[in-house]
N, C-alpha and C positions, 0 to 999 in steps of 0.2 A: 487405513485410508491413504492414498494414494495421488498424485495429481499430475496429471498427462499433458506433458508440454511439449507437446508437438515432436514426440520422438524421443523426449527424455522422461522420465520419470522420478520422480521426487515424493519419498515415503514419507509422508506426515501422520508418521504413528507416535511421533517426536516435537516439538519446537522448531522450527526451517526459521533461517534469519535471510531477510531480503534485506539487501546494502541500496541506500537511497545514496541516486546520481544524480544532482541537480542542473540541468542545463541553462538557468534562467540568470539572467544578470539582477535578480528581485528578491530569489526565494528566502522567505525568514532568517535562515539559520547561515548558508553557507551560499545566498547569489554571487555567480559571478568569479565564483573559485574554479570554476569548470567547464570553461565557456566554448574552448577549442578541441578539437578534435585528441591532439595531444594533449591536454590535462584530463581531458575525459578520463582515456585509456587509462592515464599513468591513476589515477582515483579508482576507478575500477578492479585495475589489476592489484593496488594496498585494498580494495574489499575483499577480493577473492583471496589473497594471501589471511587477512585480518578470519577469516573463515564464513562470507558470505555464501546461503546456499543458491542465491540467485541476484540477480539487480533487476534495478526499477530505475529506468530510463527516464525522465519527466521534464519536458523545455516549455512550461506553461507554470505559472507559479496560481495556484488554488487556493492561498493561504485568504483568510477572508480580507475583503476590502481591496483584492485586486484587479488589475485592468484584465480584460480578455486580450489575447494575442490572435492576430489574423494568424488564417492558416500556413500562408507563404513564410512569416516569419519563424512558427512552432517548427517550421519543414527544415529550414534553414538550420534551425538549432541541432534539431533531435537525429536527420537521418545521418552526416556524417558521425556522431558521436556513435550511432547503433552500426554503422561499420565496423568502426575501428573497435567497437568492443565484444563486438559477436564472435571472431575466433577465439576469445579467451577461453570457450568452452565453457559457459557456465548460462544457464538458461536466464534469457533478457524478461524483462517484463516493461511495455511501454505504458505510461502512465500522461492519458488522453483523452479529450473529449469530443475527438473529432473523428467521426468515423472514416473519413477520405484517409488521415493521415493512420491512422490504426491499418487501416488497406496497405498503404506503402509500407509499413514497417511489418506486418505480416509476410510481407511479397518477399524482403530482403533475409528474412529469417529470425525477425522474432517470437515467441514463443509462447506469451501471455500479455492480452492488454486486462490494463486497470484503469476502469472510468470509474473516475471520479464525479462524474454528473449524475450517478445513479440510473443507467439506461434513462436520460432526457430523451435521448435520440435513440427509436429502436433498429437505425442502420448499426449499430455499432455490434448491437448482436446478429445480426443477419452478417457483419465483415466476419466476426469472431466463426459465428456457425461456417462460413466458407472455405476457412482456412483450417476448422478444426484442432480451431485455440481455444482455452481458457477462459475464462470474465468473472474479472471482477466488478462487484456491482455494492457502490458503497453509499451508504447512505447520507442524503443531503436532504433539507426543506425546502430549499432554493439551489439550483445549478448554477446559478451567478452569486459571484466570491462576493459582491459589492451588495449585495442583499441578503445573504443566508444568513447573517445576525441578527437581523431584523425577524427574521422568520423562528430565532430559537424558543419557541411559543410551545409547551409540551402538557397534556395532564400527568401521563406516564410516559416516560420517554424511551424504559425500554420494550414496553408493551407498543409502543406507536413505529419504534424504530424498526423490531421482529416481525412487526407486519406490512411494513413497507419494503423491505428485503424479500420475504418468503414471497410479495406478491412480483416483484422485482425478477427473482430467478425462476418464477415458475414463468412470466413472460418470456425471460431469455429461453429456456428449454422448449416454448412452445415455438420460438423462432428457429430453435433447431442447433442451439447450444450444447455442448457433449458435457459440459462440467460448468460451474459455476461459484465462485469463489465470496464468503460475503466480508463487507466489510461496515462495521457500525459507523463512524467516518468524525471518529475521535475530533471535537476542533472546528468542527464544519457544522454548523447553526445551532453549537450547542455552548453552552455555559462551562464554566469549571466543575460547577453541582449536578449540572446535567452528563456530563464527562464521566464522573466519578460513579456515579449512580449506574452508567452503560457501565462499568469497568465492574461494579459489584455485580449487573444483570448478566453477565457475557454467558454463563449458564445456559439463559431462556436462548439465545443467536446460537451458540453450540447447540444446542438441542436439536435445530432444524435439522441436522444431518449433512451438509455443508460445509467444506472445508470454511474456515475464520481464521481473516489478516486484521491484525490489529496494529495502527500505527500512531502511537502516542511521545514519537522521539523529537524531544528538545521543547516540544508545543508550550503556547503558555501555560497551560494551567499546569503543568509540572514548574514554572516559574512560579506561578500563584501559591502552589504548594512546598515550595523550598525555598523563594526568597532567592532563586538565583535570576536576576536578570538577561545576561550575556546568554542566550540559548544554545551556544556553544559548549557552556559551560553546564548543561543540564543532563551529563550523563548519570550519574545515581541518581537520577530521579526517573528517570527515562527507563533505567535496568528496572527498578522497584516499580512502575508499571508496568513495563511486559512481563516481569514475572508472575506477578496477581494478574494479568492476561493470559498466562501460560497455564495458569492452576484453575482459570476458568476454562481453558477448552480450545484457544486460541491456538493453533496450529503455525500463523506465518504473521512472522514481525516484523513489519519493518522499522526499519532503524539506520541511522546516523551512523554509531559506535558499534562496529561489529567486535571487533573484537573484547570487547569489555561485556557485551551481552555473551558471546559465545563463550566468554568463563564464566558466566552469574549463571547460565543456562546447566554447565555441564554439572554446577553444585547442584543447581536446584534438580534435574533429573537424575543425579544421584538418590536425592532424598525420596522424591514426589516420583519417579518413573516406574515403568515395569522390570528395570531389568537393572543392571552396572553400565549399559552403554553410555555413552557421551554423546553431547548432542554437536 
């Protein structure tokens, strides 16, 4: 399997680590550390060295309970920083819910958006289908951060989650989507039991045929589960998630700590892979 970013390609026959860029002065783990165009870069380019196989752009904080951002101020955040980090040469991934602004950073040359609203809005795949990018399509109960806890209400959560993605990318593809990426959307109106339980299902979400980003780095319920408060400080727990995401089928991580996944990776695909390669 393969995933075509607009000129590049990226073999997910392996584990890919996506290095999370936060542009938000709010985001849980790291607001506010990256606000300028120059600290962008210089974070970016320690992912790309640390061994990220791509980044994920994001100047809107999603974390539940947060405010939405007009779009003049996400524009402000996001399009200088996707300047200054596009020559690095390494495939961008915009992470938004706004299909105007997914347009402009299309235009400029990014490479893959990631909504996170779950196609709310099915402009975002009609921009994606234009530009003959990528979508990711993750799953949420509620699109608004200030509601979707309220909404974490499940019989079966991975039988309910499988079926709102499958019905998700078969809409993006009928709008005219070339690829479609899923993502179960760890964090976002689900519990730590409910968490855990998508982390034990990720199986049935592989199965659909579909490349699978799982992104459980730093999140509480890896606090819930180690007792580490400081979400900073929640890299072994974070590794020990994406790798029982990786052994379910999970193709693209994202994550915080690249470099600490990209050695927990190259053991585990030593063991668990097809071949001696390193990931």
């Amino acid at each position: 399997m393969t995933l075509e970013l607009r000129g590049q390609r990226l073999d997910l026959s392996r584990p890919r680590l996506m290095g999370v860029l936060n542009l938000t002065p709010d985001s849980f783990s790291d607001g506010g550390r990256f606000l300028s165009p120059e600290a962008a870069l210089a974070r970016a380019q320690a992912l790309k060295e640390e061994g990220a196989d791509l980044l994920d752009l994001g100047a809107e904080s999603t974390r539940p309970g947060a405010a939405p951002v007009p779009l003049a101020e996400e524009r402000r955040r996001l399009l200088p920083a996707l300047e200054a980090v596009l020559p690095l040469g390494l495939p961008v991934s915009v992470d938004t819910r706004k299909p105007e602004l997914a347009e402009e950073a299309l235009r400029m040359g990014a490479h893959l958006i990631n909504d996170t609203s779950g196609l709310a809005d099915p402009r975002m795949a009609e921009v994606a289908a234009r530009h003959r990018a990528p979508l990711v399509v993750m799953h949420t109960p509620d699109p608004d951060p200030r509601r979707m806890m309220d909404a974490a209400r499940y019989l079966d959560v991975v039988t309910e989650v499988r079926a709102f993605l499958l019905q998700r990318a078969r809409r993006a593809e009928r709008l005219g989507v070339g690829q479609v990426v899923l993502d179960p959307g760890l964090g976002f109106g689900k519990t730590a039991r409910q968490n855990l339980a998508l982390l034990r299902g990720l199986g049935a979400l592989a199965g659909l045929g579909y490349p699978l980003l799982v992104g459980a780095s730093r999140k509480r319920t890896i606090g819930e589960l180690t007792g580490v408060e400081n979400p900073a400080a929640r890299v072994c727990g974070s590794v020990g998630a994406h790798l029982a995401a990786a052994r379910r089928g999970a193709r693209l991580l994202r994550v915080h700590d690249v470099a600490a996944h990209r050695e927990a990776l190259a053991v585990f695909w030593a063991v668990e892979g097809d071949g001696p390669d390193r990931p």
